[in-house]
NUDRENVEX-687092 format. One record per residue (C-alpha): x, y, z; residue number from 1. Coordinates in nm, 3 decimals. Layout:
N
<pt><east>X</east><north>Y</north><up>Z</up><resi>NUM</resi></pt>
...
END
This chain:
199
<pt><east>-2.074</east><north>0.932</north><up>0.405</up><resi>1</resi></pt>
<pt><east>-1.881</east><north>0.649</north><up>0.609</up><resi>2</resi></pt>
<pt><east>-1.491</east><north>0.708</north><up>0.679</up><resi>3</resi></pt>
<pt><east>-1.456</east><north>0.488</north><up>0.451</up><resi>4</resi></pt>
<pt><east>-1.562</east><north>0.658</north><up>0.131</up><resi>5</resi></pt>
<pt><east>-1.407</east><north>0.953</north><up>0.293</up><resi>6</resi></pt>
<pt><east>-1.072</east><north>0.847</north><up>0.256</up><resi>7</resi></pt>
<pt><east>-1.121</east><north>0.647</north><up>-0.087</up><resi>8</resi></pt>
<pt><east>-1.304</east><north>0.956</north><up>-0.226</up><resi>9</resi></pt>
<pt><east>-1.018</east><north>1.203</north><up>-0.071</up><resi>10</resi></pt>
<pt><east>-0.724</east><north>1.004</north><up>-0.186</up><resi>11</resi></pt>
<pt><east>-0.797</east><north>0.832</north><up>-0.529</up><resi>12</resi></pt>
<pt><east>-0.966</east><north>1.129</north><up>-0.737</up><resi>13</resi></pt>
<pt><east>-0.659</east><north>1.366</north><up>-0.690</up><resi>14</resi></pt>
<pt><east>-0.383</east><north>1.125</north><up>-0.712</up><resi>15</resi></pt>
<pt><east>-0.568</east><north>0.995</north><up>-1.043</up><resi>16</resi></pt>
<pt><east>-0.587</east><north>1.335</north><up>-1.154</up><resi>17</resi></pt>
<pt><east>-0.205</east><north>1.484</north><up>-1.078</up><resi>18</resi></pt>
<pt><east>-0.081</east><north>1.187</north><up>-1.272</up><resi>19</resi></pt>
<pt><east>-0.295</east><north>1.256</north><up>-1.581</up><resi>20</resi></pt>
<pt><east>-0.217</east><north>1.635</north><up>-1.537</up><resi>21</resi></pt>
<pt><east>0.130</east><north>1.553</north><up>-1.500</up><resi>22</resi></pt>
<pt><east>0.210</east><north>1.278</north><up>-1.802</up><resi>23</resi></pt>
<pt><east>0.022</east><north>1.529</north><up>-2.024</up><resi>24</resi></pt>
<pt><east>0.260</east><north>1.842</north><up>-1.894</up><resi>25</resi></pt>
<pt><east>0.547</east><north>1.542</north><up>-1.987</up><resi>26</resi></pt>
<pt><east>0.434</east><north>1.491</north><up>-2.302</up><resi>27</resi></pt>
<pt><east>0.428</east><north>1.866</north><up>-2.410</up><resi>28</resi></pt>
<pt><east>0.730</east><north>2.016</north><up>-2.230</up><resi>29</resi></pt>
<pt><east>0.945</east><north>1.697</north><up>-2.264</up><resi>30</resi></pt>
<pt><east>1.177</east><north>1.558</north><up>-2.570</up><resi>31</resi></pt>
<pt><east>1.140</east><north>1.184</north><up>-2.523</up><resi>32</resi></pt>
<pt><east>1.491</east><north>0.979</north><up>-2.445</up><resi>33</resi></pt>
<pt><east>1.637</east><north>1.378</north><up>-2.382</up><resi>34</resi></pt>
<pt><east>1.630</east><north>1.466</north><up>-1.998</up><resi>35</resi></pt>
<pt><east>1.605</east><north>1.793</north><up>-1.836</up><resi>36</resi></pt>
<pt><east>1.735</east><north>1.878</north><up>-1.443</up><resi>37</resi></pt>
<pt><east>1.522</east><north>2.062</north><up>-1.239</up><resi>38</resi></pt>
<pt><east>1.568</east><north>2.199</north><up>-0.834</up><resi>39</resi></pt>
<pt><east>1.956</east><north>2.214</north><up>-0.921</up><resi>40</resi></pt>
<pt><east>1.976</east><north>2.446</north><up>-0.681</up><resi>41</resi></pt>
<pt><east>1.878</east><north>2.260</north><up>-0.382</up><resi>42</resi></pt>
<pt><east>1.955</east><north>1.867</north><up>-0.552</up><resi>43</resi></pt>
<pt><east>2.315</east><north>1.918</north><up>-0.642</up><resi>44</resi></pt>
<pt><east>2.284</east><north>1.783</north><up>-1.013</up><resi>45</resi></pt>
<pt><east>1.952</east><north>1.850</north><up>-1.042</up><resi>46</resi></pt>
<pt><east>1.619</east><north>1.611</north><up>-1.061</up><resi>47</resi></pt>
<pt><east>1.610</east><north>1.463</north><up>-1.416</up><resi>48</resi></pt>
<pt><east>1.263</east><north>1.445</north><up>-1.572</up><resi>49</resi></pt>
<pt><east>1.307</east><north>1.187</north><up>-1.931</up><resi>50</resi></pt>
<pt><east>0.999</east><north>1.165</north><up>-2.135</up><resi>51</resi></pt>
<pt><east>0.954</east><north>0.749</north><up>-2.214</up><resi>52</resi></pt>
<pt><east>0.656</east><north>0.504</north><up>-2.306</up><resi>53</resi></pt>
<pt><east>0.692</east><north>0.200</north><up>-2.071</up><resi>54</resi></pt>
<pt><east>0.531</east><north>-0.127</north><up>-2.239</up><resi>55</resi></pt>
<pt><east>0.598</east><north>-0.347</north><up>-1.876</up><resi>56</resi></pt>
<pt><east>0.582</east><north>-0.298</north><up>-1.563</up><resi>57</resi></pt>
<pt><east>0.764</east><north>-0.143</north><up>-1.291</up><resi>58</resi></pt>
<pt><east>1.169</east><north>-0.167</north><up>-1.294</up><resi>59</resi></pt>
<pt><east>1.101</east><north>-0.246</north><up>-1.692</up><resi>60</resi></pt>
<pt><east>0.996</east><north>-0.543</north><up>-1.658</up><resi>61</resi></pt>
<pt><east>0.871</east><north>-0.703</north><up>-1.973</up><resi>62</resi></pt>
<pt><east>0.703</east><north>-1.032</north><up>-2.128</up><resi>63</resi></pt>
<pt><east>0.723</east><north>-0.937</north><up>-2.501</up><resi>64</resi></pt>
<pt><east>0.459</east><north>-0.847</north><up>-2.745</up><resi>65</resi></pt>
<pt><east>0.172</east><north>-0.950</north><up>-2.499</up><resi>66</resi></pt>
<pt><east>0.313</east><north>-0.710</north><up>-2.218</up><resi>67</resi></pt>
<pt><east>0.028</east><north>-0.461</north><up>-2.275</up><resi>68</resi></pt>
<pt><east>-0.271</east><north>-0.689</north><up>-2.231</up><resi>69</resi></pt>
<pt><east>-0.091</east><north>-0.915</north><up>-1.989</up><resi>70</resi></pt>
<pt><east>-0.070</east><north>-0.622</north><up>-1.749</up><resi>71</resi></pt>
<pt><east>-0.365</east><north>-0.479</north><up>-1.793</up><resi>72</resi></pt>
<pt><east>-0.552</east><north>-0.777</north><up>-1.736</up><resi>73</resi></pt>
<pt><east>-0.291</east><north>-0.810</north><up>-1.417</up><resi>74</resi></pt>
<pt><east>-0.374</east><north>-0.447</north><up>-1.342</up><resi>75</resi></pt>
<pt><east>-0.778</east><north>-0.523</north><up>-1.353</up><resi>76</resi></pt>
<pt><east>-0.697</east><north>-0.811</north><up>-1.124</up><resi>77</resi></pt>
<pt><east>-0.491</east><north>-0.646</north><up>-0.877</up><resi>78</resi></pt>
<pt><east>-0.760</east><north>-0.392</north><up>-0.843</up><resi>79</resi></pt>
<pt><east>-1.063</east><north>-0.652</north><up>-0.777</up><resi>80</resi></pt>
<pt><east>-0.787</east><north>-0.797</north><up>-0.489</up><resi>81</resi></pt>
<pt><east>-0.755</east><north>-0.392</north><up>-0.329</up><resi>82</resi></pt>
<pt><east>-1.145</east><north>-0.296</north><up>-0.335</up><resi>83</resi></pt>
<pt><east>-1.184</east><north>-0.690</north><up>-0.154</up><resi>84</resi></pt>
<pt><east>-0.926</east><north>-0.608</north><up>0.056</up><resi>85</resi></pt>
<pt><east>-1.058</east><north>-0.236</north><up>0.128</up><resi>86</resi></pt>
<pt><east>-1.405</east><north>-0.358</north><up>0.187</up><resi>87</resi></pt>
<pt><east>-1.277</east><north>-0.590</north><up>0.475</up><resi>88</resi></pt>
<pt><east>-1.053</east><north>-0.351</north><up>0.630</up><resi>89</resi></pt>
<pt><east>-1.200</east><north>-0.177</north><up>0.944</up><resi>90</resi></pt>
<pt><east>-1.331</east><north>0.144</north><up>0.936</up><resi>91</resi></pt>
<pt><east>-1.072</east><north>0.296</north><up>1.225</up><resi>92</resi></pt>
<pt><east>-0.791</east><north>0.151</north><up>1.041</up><resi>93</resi></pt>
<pt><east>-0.673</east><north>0.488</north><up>0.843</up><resi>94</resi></pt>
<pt><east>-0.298</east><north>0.400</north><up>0.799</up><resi>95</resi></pt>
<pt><east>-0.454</east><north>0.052</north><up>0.570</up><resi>96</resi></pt>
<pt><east>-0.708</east><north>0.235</north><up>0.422</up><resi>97</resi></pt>
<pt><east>-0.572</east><north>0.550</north><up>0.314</up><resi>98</resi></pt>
<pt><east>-0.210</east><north>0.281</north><up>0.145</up><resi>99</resi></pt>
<pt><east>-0.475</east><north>0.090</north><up>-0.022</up><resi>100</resi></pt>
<pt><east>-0.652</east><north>0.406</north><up>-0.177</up><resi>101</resi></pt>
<pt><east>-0.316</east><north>0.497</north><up>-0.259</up><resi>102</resi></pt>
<pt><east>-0.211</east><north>0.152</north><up>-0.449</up><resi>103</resi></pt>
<pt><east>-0.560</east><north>0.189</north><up>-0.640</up><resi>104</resi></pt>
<pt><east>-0.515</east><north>0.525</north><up>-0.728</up><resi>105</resi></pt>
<pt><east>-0.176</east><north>0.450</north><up>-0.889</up><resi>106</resi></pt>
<pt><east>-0.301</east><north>0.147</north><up>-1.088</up><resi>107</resi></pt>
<pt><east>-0.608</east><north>0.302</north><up>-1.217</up><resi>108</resi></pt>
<pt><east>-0.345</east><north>0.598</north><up>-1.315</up><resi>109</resi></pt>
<pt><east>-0.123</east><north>0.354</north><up>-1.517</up><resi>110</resi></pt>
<pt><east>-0.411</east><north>0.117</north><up>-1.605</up><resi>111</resi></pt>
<pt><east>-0.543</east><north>0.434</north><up>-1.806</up><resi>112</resi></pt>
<pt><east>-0.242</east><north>0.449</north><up>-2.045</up><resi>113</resi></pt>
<pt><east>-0.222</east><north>0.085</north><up>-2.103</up><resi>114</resi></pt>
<pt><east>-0.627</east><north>0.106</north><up>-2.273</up><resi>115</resi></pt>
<pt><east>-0.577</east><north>0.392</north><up>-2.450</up><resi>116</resi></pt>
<pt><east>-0.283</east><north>0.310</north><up>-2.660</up><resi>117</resi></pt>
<pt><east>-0.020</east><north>0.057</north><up>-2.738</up><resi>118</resi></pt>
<pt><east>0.285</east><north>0.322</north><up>-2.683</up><resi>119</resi></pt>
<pt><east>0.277</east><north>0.199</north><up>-2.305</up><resi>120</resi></pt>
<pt><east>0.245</east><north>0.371</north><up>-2.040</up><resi>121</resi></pt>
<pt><east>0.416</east><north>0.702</north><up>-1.940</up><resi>122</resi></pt>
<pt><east>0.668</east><north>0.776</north><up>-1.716</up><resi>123</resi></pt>
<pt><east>0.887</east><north>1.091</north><up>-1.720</up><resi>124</resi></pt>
<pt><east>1.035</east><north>1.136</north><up>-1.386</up><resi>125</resi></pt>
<pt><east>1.435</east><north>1.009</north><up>-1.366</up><resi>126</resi></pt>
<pt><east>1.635</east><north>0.824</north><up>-1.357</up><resi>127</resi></pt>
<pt><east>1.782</east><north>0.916</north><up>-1.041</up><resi>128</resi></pt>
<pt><east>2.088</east><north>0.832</north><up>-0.884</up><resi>129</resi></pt>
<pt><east>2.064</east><north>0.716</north><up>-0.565</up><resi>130</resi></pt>
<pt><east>2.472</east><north>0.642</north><up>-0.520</up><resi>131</resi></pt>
<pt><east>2.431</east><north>0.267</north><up>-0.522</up><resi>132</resi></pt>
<pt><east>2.192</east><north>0.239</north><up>-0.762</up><resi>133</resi></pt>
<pt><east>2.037</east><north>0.419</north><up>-1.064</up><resi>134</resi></pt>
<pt><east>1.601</east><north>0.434</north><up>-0.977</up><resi>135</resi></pt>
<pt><east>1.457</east><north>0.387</north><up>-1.322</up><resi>136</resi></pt>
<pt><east>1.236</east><north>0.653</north><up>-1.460</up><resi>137</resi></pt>
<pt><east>0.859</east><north>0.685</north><up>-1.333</up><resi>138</resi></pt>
<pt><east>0.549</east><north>0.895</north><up>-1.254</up><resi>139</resi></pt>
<pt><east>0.291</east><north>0.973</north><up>-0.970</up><resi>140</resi></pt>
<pt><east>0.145</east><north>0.675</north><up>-1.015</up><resi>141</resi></pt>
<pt><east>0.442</east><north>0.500</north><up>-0.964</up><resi>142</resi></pt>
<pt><east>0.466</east><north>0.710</north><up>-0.655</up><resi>143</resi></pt>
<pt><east>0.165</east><north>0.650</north><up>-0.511</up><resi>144</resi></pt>
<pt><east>0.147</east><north>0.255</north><up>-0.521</up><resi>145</resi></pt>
<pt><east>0.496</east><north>0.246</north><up>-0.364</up><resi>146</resi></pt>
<pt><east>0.416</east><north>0.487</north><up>-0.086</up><resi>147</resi></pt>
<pt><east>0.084</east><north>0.279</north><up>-0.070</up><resi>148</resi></pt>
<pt><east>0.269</east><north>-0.048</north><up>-0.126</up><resi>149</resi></pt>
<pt><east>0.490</east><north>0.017</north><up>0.169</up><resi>150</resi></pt>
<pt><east>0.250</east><north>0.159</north><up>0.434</up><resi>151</resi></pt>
<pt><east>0.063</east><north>-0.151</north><up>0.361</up><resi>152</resi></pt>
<pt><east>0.339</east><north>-0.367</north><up>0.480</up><resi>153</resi></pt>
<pt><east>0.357</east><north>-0.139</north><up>0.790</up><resi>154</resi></pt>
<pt><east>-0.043</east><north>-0.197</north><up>0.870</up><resi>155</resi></pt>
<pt><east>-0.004</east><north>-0.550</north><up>0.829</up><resi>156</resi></pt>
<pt><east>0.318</east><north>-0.590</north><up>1.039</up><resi>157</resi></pt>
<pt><east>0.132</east><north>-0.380</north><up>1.314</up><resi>158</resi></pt>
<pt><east>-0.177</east><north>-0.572</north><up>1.276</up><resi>159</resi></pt>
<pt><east>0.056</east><north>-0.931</north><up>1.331</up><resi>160</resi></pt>
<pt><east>0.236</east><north>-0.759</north><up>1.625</up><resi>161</resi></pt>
<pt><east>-0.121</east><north>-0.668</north><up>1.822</up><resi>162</resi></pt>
<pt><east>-0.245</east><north>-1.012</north><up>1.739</up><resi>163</resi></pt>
<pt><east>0.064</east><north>-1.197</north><up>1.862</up><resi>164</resi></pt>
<pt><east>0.031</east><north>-0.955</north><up>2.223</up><resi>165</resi></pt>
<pt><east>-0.354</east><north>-1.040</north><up>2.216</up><resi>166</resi></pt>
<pt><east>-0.280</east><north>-1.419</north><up>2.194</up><resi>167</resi></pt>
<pt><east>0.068</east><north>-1.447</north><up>2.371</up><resi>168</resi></pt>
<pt><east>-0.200</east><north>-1.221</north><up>2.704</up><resi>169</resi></pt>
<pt><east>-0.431</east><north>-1.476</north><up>2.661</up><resi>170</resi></pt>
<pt><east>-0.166</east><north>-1.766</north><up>2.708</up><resi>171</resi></pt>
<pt><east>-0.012</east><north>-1.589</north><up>2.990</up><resi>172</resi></pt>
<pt><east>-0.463</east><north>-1.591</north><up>3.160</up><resi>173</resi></pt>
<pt><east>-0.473</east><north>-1.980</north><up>3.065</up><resi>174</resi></pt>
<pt><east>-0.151</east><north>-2.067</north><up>3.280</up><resi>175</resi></pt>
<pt><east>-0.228</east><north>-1.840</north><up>3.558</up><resi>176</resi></pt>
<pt><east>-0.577</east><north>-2.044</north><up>3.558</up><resi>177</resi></pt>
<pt><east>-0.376</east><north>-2.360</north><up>3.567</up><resi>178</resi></pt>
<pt><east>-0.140</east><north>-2.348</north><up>3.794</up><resi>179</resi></pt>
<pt><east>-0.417</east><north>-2.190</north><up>4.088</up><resi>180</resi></pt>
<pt><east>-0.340</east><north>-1.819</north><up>4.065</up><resi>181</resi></pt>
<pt><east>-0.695</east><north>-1.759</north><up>4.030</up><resi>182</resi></pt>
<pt><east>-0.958</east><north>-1.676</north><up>4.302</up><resi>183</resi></pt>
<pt><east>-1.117</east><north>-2.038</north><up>4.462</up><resi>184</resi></pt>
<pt><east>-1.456</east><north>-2.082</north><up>4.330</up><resi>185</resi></pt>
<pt><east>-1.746</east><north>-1.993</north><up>4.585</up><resi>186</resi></pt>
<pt><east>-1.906</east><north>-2.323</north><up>4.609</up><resi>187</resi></pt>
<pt><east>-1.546</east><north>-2.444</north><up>4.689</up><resi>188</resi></pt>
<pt><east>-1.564</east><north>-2.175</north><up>4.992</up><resi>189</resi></pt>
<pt><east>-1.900</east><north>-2.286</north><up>5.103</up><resi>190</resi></pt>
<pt><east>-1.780</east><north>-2.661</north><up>5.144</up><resi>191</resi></pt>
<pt><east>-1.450</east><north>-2.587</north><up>5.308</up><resi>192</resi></pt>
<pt><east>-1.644</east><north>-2.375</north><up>5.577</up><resi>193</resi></pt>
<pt><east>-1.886</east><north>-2.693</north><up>5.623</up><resi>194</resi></pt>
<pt><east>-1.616</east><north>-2.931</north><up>5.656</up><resi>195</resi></pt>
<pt><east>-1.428</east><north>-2.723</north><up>5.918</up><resi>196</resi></pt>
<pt><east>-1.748</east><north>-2.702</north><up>6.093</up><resi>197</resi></pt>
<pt><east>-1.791</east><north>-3.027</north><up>6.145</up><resi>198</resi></pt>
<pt><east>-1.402</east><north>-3.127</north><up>6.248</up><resi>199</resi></pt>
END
């Protein structure tokens, strides 16, 4: 087994499985629109978990009537585009592998309530207040594309930086080659010593 499975095999099974385990603890323990606090102790007011069926997307967002097979068929999609996007990454690179796995994981989780019913797709933990903003209610899956999500963005930012070194090193070898920094050829040698000979 390459790294590769490895990682996809370590990751996407257990992140696939909390959020099943979790949205079916949600769905027994929880009174849907009524929240509960939790970790009061150490959170001040508390963490909220509120039991809801989400129809769209993240943040709520929503096209209508169609919003459950529009994103699944978005979901489906956006999967095809990680497992490409997996199989070209290279083997070494664990910080874009393991987001990816992580982005999968959390759309196959959500993906799984959108084909089994129409009620959406559930999400339990929230809303939180972040001061400036209220976060809207979501689940592990939610969690684990927008860890994924933003380690991505990190991989890809270090990948630009390392190719804009590796060319910027190479233009710095070109003008050093242009301008005569570099060591005379040996034929060049060869025919100086001749010429000199000869004076």
């Amino acid at each position: 087994m390459n790294r590769k499975t490895k990682i996809l095999w370590l990751l996407l099974p257990a992140i696939v499985a909390a959020d099943i385990a979790t949205k079916w603890w949600a769905q027994q323990a929880l009174q849907r629109g009524r929240s509960v606090f939790l970790l009061e102790r150490w959170l001040g007011d508390g963490l909220p978990l509120t039991l809801t069926y989400n129809t769209g997307a993240a943040f709520s967002i929503n096209v209508g009537e169609a919003s459950r097979w529009f994103f699944l068929v978005v979901s489906i999609f956006a999967l095809g585009l990680i497992a490409w996007m997996y199989a070209e990454a290279k083997e070494r690179d664990t910080l874009r592998l393991g987001a990816l796995a992580l982005v999968a994981a959390g759309a196959i989780g959500n993906l799984i309530d959108r084909v089994r019913w129409d009620r959406g797709v559930v999400d339990f933990i929230g809303p939180v207040d972040l001061g400036f903003m209220r976060w809207p209610i979501f689940n592990v899956a939610d969690s684990a594309v927008t860890v994924g999500a933003i380690l991505l963005v990190i991989s890809l930012y270090a990948e630009d930086r390392t190719l804009k070194r590796a060319a910027a090193a190479v233009l710095e070898d070109d003008a050093g080659s242009a301008t005569g920094g570099g060591e005379p050829a040996p034929g060049a040698v060869a025919e100086e010593s001749l010429e000199g000979g000869g004076a």
